[in-house]
Every structure is written in structure tokens, then in C-alpha cells.
C-alpha positions in Angstrom: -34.4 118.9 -185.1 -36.9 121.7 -183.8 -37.1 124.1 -187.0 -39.2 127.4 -186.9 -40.3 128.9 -189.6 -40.2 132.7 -190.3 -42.6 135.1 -188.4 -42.0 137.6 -190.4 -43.0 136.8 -194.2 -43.7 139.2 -196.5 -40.5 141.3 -196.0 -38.1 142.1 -198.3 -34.8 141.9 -196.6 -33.7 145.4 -198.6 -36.1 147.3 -196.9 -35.0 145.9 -193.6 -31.9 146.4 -191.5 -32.6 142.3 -190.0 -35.1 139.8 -190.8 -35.7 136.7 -188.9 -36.0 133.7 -190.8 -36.0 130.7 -188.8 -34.6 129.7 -185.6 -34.1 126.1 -183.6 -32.5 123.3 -181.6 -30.4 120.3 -182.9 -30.8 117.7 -180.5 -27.6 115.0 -180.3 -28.0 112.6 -183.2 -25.4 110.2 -184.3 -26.7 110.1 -188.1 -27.3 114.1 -188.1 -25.9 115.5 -191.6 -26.9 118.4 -193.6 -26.3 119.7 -196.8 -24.6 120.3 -199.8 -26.9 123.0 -199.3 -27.0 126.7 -200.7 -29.0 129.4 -199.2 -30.4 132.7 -199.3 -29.5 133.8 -196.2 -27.4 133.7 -193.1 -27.2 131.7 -190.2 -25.0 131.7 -187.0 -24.7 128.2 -185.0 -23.6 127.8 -181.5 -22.4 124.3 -180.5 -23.0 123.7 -176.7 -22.5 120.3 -176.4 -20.5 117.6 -178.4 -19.0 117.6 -181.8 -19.3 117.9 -185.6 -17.7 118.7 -188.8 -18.5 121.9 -191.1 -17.6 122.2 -194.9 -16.9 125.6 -196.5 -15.0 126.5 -199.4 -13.6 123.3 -200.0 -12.1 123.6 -196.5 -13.3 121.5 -193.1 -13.9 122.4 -190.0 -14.0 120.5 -186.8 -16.5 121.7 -184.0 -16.8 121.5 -180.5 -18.4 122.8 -177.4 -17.9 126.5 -177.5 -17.6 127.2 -180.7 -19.8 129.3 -183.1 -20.1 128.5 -187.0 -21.1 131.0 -189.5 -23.0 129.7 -192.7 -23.3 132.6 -195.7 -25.8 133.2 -197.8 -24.5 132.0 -201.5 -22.0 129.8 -200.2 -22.5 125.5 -200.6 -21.6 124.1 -197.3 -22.6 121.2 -195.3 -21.9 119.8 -192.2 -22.3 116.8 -189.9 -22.5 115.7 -186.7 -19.3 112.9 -184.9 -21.5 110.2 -184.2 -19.6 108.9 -181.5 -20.1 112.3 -179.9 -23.0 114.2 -181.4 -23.4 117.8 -180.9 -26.3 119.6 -179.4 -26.3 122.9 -181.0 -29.1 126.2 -181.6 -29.1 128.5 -184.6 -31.1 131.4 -186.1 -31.2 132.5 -189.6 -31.5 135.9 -190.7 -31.2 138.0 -193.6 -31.4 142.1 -193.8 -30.2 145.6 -195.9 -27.2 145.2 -192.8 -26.8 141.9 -192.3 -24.0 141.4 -194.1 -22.1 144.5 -191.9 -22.8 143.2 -189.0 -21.3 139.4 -189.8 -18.5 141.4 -191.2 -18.0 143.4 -188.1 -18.5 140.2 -186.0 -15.1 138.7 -187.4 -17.0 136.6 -189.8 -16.6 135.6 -193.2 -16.6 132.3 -195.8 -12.9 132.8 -195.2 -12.8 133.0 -191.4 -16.8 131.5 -190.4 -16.0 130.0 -186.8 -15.3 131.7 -183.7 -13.7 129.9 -180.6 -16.3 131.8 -178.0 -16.4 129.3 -174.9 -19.3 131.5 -173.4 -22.5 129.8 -173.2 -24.6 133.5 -172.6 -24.7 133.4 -176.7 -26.6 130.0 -176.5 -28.8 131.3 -173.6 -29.9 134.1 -175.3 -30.3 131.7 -178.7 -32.7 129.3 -176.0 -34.7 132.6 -175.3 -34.8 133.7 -178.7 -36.4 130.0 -180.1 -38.7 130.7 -177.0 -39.9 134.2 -178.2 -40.5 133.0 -181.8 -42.5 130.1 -180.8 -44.8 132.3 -179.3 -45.8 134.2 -182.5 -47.6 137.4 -181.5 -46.5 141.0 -182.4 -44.9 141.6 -179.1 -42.7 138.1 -179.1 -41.8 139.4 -182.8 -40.3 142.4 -181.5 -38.7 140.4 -178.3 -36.8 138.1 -181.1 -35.3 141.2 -182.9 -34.0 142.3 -179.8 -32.5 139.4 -178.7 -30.7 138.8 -182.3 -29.5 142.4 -181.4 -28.0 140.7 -178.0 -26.5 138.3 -179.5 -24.8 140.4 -182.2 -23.4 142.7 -179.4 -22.1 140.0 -177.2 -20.2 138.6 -181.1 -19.7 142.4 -181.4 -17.8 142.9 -177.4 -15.5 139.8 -178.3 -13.8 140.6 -181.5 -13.1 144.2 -180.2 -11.7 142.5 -177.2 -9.6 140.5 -179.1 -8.5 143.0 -181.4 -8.0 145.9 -179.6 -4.0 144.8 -179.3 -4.0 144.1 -182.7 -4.6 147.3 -184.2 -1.8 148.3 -186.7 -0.7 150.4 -189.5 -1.2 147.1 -191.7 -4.5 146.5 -190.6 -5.5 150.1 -191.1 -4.2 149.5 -195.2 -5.9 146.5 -195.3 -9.6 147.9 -193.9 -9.4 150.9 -196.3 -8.3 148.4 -199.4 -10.9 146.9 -198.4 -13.7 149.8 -198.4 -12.3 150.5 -201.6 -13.2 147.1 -203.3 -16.5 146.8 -202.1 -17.7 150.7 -203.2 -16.3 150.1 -207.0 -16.2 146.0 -207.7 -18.2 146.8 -210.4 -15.3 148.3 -212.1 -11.8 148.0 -212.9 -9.5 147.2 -210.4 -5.9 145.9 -209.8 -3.3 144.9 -207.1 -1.5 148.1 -208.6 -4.2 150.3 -208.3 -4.7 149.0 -204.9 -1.2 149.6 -203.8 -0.9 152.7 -205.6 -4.2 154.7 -203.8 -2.2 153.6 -200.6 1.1 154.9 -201.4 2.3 151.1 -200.8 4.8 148.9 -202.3 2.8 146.4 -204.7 4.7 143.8 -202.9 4.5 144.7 -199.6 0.3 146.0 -199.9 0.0 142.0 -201.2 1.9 140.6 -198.6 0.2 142.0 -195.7 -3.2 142.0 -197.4 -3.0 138.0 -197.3 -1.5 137.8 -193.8 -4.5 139.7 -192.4 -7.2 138.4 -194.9 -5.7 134.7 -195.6 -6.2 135.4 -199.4 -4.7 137.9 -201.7 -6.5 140.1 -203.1 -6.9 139.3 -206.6 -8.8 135.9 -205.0 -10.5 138.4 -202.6 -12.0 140.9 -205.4 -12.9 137.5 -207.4 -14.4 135.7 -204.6 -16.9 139.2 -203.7 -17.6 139.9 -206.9 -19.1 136.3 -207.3 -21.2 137.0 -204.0 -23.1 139.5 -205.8 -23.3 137.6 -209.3 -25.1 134.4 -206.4 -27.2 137.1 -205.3 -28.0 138.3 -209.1 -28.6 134.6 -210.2 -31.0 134.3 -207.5 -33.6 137.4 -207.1 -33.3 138.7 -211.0 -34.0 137.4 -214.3 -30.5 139.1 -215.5 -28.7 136.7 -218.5 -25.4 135.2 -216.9 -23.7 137.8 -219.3 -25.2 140.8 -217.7 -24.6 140.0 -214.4 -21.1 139.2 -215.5 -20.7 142.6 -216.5 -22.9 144.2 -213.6 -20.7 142.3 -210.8 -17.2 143.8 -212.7 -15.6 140.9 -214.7 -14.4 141.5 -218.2 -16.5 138.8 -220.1 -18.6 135.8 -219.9 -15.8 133.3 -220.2 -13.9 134.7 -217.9 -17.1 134.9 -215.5 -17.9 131.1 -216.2 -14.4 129.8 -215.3 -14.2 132.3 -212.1 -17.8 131.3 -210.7 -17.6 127.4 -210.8 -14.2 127.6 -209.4 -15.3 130.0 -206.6 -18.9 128.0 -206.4 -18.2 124.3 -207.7 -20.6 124.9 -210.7 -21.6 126.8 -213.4 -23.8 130.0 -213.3 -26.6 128.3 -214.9 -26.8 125.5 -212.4 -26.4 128.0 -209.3 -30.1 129.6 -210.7 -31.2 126.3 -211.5 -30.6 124.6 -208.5 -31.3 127.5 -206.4 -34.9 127.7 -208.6 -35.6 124.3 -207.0 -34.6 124.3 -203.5 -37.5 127.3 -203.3 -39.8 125.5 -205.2 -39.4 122.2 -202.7 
């Protein structure tokens, strides 16, 4: 694999709107497997050739020419490559203060992390990206951004052509439960209140919030207030049971139990292990 390290160290990604971390190839190799893994940032892959298999949230998916897989920061995943028909794929990592609107905007998610693009001008302008950043002078550093910029509007052009049908008085619910969870997760919140702020039956407000989401909302508000309590565990020195109560839940038992089920292990061992992938 051709990996390239960050041109731009010495940023931190809240001062940022995107950050470059790394960018490369992965050339077709049978034995090719990567992970369990957990990072601190993002990273979008674009399969152009072959096949391979991606784990996420306890949930795998197969891969093929065409598509694009979204890895998120906080999340263990892994994947491999079918070694009778190995992919060839390029990838950049990123991180940012909007990085996390943008994938959202893009269609992506832990929930929903591979898109069925078929258009090979995503890896072309990947290719010329991992060209740019090989360079490493200011100007190439300023090419890169604007080709990660390219390839977020051409992600950008094909979910709004997809969904511009699909606009509906459900999805419009959904959106603004949505807004609503991730402006006051740090509080108190229930399907009821939900529903209610909406003028919707709790019923109804569940039912389409899991056909449009794939989760309900309970599992949706648990699994986003975890996000925050990774991102807690990794960049402060917080106890567990403050960034229980700083991410919203209502004590550290019920915070223990929630995390490992969302995250396969306990708090402690998220810092610990994160702690030594940086270290290594």
C-alpha cells in the first residue's frame, strides 16, 4: 500500500473547517486485511477495481467496483480484501471543525457508510489528489484542499440527485428531529418530547423516524451521544463519569452498559487502546 502521511501537522482540526491527514493507493493483494482498527478521523474509500468486504457496527459489507466506503472517526471497523478478486482502491483521510457536516450531507453515516457511485471522476480526482500531496510544497497543499472540495461536491451533486424525488413531509420531521438531538444531547430527551415539539403521534414520529434513519431514535440519541463520549475519551483527561454526564446520560452505569454495547468495550479500554495506537 502507498500511504502518505499528513502535510499539514500542527493543526488542530477545531480551528479548521478540513484537514488532510493522509491519502493513498491499495494496490490488488489477495492477503490485504485491515483492522479492528479505531481512528481519529475520517476517511472515504473508492473501490475501482475488484472486491472486498468492510465491517461496521457489527454489520458487513461487500464491495465492488464502483462503490465508495465511509470509515468514521470513533467507530472499530475493519475490512478486507476477496482474495480471489482483490480490490484496487484510493482513499484520503481527513478531519476538520466541518467535517462531520459535510459526510452527513454527503448521505453518510456508521448507519449508512457506502454509496453505490459507479463514476470513476471520484477516483480520478482521488489519483490527482495522492499526486498533489506527494509533492509537498505550499502550493500542492492548497491544490489537495481543493481537490477534497471536488470530491465532496461531486458526493454532494449525487445524493441531491437522488433525493430530490424523495423529499417528503416525513423526511422534513425527521431532519428537524434530528437538528433538535444534536443542539441539546447533552440533556434530557425522549421519544415523547420528540414527537410532542412536532405535533406528531408518538407512534407514527417513531415509525417514520426508523424507516428514514434505519434505527429508532432512542438507539439514534444513544449511538450520538457515545460519538462524543469516543471523542471525550480520546483528546481530554475527563473521568469516564464526567464525560458520562457531559455527553447527556443519566449515570455511569448506565453510560458503561450503553458504550460497550454501542463500541464493543468498555470506556476505559476505548482511552486505553486509543492511548496506544498514538503512541505506536
Amino acid at each position: 500500500m502507498e500511504i502518505l502521511h499528513c502535510l499539514f501537522e500542527n493543526l488542530n482540526p477545531e480551528n479548521v473547517d478540513l484537514n488532510i491527514i493522509n491519502c493513498g493507493i491499495q494496490y490488488p493483494n489477495p492477503s490485504h486485511k485491515y483492522g479492528p482498527i479505531i481512528r481519529d478521523h475520517h476517511i472515504l474509500q473508492y473501490v475501482r477495481l475488484g472486491r472486498g468486504f468492510y465491517e461496521l457496527n457489527n454489520k458487513t459489507y461487500e464491495l465492488g467496483p464502483g462503490d465508495l466506503f465511509y470509515i468514521p472517526a470513533g467507530f472499530p471497523n475493519s475490512y478486507r480484501s476477496d482474495p480471489d478478486d482483490p480490490y484496487y482502491y484510493t482513499w484520503v483521510g481527513f478531519n476538520g471543525a466541518k467535517a462531520t457536516k459535510y459526510i452527513r450531507l454527503m448521505g453518510l453515516s456508521a448507519e449508512s457508510p457506502v454509496i453505490r457511485l459507479h463514476d470513476d471522476s471520484v477516483h480520478e480526482l482521488l489519483l490527482e489528489l495522492i499526486s498533489e500531496f506527494e509533492k509537498n510544497t505550499e502550493t500542492s497543499k492548497v491544490c489537495c484542499m481543493s481537490t477534497l472540495y471536488g470530491v465532496f461536491a461531486k458526493l454532494l451533486k449525487n445524493v441531491q440527485s437522488n433525493n430530490t424525488a424523495q423529499i417528503t413531509p416525513s423526511s422534513e420531521y425527521v431532519q428537524k428531529a434530528l437538528a433538535y438531538i444534536h443542539q441539546n444531547f447533552t440533556t434530557e430527551i425522549t421519544v415523547s418530547q420528540l414527537s410532542g415539539l412536532l405535533s406528531l403521534n408518538r407512534t407514527y414520529f417513531s415509525g417514520i423516524f426508523k424507516k428514514i434513519m434505519g434505527i429508532a431514535p432512542v438507539e439514534y440519541l444513544i449511538q450520538y451521544r457515545v460519538k462524543h463520549a469516543c471523542r471525550l475519551l480520546r483528546s481530554t483527561s475527563l473521568s469516564v463519569a464526567d464525560i458520562a454526564t457531559s455527553v447527556g446520560f443519566s449515570g455511569l452505569v448506565n453510560f458503561s452498559i450503553r458504550f460497550k454495547q454501542a463500541m464493543g468495550c468498555s470506556p476505559q479500554a476505548y482511552r486505553k487502546e486509543y492511548a496506544e495506537i498514538v503512541k505506536n
